[in-house]
VOBA-1610 file (N, C-alpha, C; in pm, whole numbers, padded with zeros to 5 digits, always signed):
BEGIN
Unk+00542-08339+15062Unk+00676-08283+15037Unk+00779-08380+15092Unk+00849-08427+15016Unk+01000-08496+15050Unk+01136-08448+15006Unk+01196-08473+15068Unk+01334-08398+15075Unk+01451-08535+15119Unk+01518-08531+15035Unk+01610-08652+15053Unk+01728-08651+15013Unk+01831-08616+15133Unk+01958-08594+15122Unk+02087-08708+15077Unk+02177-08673+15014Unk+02249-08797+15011Unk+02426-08737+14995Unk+02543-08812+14974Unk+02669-08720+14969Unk+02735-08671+15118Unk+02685-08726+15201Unk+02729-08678+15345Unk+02849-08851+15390Unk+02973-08790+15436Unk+03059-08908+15448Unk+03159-08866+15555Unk+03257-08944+15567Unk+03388-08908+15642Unk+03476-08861+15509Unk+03540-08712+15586Unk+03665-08687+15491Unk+03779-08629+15585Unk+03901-08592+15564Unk+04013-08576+15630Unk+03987-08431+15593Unk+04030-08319+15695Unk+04059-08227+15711Unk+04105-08138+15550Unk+04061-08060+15471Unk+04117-07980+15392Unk+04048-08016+15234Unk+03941-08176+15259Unk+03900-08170+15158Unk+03730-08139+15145Unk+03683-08222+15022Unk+03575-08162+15003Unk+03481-08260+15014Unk+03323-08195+15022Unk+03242-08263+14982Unk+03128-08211+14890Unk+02985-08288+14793Unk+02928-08257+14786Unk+02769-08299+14832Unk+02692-08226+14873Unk+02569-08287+14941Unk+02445-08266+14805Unk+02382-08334+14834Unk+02298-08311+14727Unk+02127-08381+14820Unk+01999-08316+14764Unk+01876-08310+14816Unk+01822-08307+14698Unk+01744-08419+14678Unk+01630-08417+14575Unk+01483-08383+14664Unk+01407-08338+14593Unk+01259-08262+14660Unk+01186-08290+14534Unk+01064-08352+14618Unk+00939-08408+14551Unk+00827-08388+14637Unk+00679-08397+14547Unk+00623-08353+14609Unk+00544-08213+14595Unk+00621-08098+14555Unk+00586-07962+14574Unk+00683-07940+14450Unk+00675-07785+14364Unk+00740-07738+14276Unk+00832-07622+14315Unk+00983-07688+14357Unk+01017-07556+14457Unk+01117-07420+14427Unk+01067-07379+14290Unk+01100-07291+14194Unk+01084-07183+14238Unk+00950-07155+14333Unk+00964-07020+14376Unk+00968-07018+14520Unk+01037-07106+14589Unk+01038-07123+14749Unk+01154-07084+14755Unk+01218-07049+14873Unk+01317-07033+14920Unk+01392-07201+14953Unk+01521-07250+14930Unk+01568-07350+14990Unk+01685-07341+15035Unk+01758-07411+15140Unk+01867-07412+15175Unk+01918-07549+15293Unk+02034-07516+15346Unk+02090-07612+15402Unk+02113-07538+15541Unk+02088-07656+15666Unk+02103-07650+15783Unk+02249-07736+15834Unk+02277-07728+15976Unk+02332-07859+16021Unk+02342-07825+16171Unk+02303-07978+16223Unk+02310-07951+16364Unk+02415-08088+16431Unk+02482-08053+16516Unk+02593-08087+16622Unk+02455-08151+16739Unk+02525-08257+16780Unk+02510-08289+16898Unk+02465-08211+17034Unk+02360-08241+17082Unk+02328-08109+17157Unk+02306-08015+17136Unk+02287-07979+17054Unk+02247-07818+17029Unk+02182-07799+16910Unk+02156-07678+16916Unk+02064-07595+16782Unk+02102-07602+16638Unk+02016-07603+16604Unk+02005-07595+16425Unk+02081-07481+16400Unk+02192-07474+16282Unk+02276-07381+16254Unk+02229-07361+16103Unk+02185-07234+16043Unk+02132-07221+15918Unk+02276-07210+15851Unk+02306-07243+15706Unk+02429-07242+15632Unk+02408-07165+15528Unk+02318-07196+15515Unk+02292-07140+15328Unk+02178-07119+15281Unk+02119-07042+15191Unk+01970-07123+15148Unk+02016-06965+14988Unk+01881-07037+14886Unk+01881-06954+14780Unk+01774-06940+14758Unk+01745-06797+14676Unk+01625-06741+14644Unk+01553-06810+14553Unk+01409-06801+14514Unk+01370-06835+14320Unk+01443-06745+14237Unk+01485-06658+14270Unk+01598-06556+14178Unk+01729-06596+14166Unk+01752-06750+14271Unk+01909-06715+14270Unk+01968-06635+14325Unk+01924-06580+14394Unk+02012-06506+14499Unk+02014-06603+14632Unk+02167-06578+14643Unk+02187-06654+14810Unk+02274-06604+14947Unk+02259-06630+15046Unk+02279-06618+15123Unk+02359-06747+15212Unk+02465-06675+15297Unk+02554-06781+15378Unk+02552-06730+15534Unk+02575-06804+15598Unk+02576-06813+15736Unk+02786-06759+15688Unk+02798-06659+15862Unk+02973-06647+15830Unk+03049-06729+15830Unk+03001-06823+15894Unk+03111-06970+15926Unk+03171-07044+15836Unk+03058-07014+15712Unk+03088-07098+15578Unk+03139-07024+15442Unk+03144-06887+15474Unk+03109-06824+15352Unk+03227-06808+15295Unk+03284-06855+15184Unk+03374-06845+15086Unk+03403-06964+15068Unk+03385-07080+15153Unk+03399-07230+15149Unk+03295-07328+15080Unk+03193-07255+15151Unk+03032-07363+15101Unk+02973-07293+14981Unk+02869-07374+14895Unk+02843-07307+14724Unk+02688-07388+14766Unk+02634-07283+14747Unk+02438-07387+14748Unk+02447-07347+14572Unk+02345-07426+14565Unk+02346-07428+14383Unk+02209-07543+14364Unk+02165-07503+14250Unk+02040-07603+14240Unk+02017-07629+14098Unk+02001-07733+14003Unk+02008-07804+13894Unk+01890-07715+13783Unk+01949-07719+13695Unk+01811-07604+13574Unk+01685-07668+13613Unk+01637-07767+13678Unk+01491-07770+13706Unk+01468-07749+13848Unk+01540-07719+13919Unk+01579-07679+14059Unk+01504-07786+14132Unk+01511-07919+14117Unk+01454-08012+14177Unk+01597-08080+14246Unk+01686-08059+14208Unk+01790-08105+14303Unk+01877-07999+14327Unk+01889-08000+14506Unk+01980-07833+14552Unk+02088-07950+14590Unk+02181-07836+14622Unk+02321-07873+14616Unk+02412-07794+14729Unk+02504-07851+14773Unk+02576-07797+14904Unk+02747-07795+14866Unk+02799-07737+14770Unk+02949-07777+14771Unk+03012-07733+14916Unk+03098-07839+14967Unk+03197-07790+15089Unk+03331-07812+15060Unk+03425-07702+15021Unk+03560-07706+15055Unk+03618-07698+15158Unk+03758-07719+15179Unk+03821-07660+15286Unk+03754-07727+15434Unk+03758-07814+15420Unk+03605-07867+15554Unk+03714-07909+15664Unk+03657-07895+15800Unk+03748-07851+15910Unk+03656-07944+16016Unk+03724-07994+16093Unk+03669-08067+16223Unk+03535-08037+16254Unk+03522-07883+16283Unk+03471-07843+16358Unk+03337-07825+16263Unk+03377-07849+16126Unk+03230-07889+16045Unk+03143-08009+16062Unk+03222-08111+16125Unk+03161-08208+16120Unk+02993-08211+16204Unk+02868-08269+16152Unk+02781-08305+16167Unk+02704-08330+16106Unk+02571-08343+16154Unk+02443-08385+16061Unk+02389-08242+15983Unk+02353-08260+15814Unk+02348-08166+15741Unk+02208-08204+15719Unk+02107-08100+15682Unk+01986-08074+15652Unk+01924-08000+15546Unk+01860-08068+15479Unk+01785-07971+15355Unk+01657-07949+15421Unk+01630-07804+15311Unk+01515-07754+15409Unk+01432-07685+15319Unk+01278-07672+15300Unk+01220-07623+15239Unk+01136-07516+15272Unk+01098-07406+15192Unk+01019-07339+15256Unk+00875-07351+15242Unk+00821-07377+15137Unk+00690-07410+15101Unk+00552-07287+15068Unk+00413-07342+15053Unk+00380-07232+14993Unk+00288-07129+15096Unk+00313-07183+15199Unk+00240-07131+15364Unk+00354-06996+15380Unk+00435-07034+15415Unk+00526-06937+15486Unk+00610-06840+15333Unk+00613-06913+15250Unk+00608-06840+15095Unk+00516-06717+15093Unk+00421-06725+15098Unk+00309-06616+15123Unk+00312-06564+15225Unk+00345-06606+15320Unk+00365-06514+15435Unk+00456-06379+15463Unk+00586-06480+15382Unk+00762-06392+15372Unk+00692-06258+15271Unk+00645-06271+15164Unk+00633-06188+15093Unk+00759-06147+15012Unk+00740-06012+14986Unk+00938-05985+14927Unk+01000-05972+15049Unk+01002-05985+15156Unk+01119-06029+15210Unk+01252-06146+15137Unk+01344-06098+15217Unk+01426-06199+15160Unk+01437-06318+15242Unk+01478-06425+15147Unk+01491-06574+15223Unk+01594-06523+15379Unk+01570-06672+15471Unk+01623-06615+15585Unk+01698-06728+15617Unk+01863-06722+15711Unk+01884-06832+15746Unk+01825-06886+15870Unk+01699-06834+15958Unk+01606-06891+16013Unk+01556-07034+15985Unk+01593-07100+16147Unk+01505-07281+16109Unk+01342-07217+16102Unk+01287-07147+16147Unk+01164-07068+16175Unk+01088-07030+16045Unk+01126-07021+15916Unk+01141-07036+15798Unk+01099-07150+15702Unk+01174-07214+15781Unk+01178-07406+15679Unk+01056-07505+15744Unk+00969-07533+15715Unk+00864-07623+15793Unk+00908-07766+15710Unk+00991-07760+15614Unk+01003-07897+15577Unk+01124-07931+15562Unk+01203-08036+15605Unk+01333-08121+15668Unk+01336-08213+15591Unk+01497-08267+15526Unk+01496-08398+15541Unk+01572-08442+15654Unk+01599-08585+15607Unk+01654-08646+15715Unk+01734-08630+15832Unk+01845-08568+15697Unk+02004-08510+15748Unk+02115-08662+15651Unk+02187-08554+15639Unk+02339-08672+15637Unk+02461-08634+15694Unk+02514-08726+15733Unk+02630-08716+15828Unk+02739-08669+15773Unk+02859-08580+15826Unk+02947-08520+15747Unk+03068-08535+15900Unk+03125-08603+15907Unk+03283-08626+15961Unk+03436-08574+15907Unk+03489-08526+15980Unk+03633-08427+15937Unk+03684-08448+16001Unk+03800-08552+15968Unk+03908-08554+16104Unk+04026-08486+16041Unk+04109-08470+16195Unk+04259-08393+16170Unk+04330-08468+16065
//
């Protein structure tokens, strides 16, 4: 499984970005996927992630700003960020769920749990100044 983020940059306060994660490897149509990001020092912050139904879920911090979205072969997910604010700035993460913890979740619904995702990419960097 690979996961490979790209679209992460410096932007000024109020605009946008888009992140984008290609995934290879695995067919991740019926996994749960989504986006992380972690700050310096500290913990993994879940953002987003979407169902195989398309249904999604946001962390509050982001919600009416950030758009997860994933391409008709759902091999590339997607992170729109508007409105992006200082305090967004850091390293962003795609995340997979796979077919271990897939079977496990059952119908549960996807979670913004790192506890969830056993597969990471890299991260890309996302900067917001005043």
């Amino acid at each position: 499984v690979q996961l490979v983020e790209s679209g992460g940059g410096s932007v000024q306060a109020g605009e946008s970005l888009r992140l984008s994660c290609v995934a290879s490897g695995f067919t991740p149509s019926r996994y749960c996927m989504g986006w992380f990001r972690q700050f310096p020092g500290d913990q993994r912050e879940g953002l987003a992630v979407v169902a195989s139904d398309g249904t999604t879920y946001y962390a509050a911090s982001v919600e009416g700003r950030f758009t997860i979205s994933q391409d008709n072969n759902m091999q590339t997910l997607y992170l729109h960020m508007n409105s992006l604010k200082p305090e967004d700035s850091a390293l962003y993460y795609c995340v997979a769920e796979g077919p271990d913890l897939w079977i496990k979740r059952g119908a549960q619904p996807c979670s913004l749990s790192a506890d969830g995702f056993p597969y990471w990419g890299q991260g890309t960097q996302v900067t917001v100044s005043s």
